[in-house]
C-alpha positions in Angstrom: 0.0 0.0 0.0 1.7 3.4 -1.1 1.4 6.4 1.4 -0.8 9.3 1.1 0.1 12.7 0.0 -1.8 13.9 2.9 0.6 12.3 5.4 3.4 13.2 3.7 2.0 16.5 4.3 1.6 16.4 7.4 4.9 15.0 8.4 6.5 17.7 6.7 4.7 20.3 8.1 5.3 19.2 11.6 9.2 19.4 10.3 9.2 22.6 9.1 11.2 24.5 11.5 14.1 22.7 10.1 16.7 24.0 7.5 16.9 21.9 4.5 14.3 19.3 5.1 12.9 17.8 1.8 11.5 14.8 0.5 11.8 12.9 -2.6 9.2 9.8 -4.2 10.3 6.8 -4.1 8.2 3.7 -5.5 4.4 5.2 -4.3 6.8 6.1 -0.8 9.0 8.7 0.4 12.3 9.1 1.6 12.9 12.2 3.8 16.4 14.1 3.7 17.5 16.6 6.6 20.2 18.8 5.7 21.0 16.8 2.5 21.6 13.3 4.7 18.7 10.6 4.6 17.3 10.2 7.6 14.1 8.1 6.8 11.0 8.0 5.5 7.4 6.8 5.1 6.1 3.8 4.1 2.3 2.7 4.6 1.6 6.2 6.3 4.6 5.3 9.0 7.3 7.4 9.6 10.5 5.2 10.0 13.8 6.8 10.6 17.3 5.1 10.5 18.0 3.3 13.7 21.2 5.2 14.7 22.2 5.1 18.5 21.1 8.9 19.0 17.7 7.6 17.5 17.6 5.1 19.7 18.7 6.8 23.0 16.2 9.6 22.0 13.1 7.5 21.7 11.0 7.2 25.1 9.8 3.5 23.7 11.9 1.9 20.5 9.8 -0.5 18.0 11.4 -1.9 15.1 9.5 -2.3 11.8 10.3 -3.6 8.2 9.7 -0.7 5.8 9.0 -2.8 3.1 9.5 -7.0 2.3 13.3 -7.4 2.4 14.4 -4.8 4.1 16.5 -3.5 7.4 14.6 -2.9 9.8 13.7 0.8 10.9 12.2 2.8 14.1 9.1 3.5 14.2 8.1 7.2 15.2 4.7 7.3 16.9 5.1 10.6 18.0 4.2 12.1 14.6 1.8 14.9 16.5 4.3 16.6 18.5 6.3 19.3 16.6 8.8 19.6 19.1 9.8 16.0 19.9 10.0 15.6 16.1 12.3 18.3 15.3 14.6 17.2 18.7 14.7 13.7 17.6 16.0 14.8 13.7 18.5 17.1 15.5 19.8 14.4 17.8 20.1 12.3 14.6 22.1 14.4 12.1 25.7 13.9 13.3 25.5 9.8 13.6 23.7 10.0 9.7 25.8 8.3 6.8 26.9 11.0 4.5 25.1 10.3 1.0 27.6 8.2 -1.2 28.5 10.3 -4.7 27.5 9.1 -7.5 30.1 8.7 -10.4 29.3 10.5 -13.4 29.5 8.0 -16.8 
């Protein structure tokens, strides 16, 4: 099942305080990048984020889920509704974030 544009909406706008945050589509989902790093994304109306130690140490309760059939898991964010603990839990995030590989051009 893909995720609705309305969530993705609504995720975003509870982000928005933060420089750089965007988005891009990925397969009827949506991976979301924070200052040019990917942090997560959603899948099935879920926002999962990578499961770096920050992450981890930030979240009051830590559940795992499988973004999609196949792959690592994630954390699950139920805390979607409050702006604050959102934006925190990004913050906390950034430094431990893989910088993206770059691409080779042909």
């Amino acid at each position: 099942m893909a995720s609705s544009k309305e969530y993705l909406e609504f995720v975003m706008g509870q982000l928005s305080e933060l420089d750089d945050i965007s988005y891009r589509a990925m397969m009827g989902e949506y991976i979301i990048y924070y200052r040019g790093k990917i942090v997560g994304g959603i899948y099935d109306d879920r926002l999962l984020v990578k499961p770096v130690k920050a992450a981890i140490d930030y979240m009051p309760e830590v559940a795992y889920e499988v973004p999609y059939e196949g792959a690592k898991e994630m954390l699950l964010v139920d805390e979607v509704d409050d702006k604050e603990y959102l934006t925190g839990l990004f913050d906390a995030m950034y430094d431990e974030l893989p910088v993206p590989k770059v691409k080779k051009k042909k």
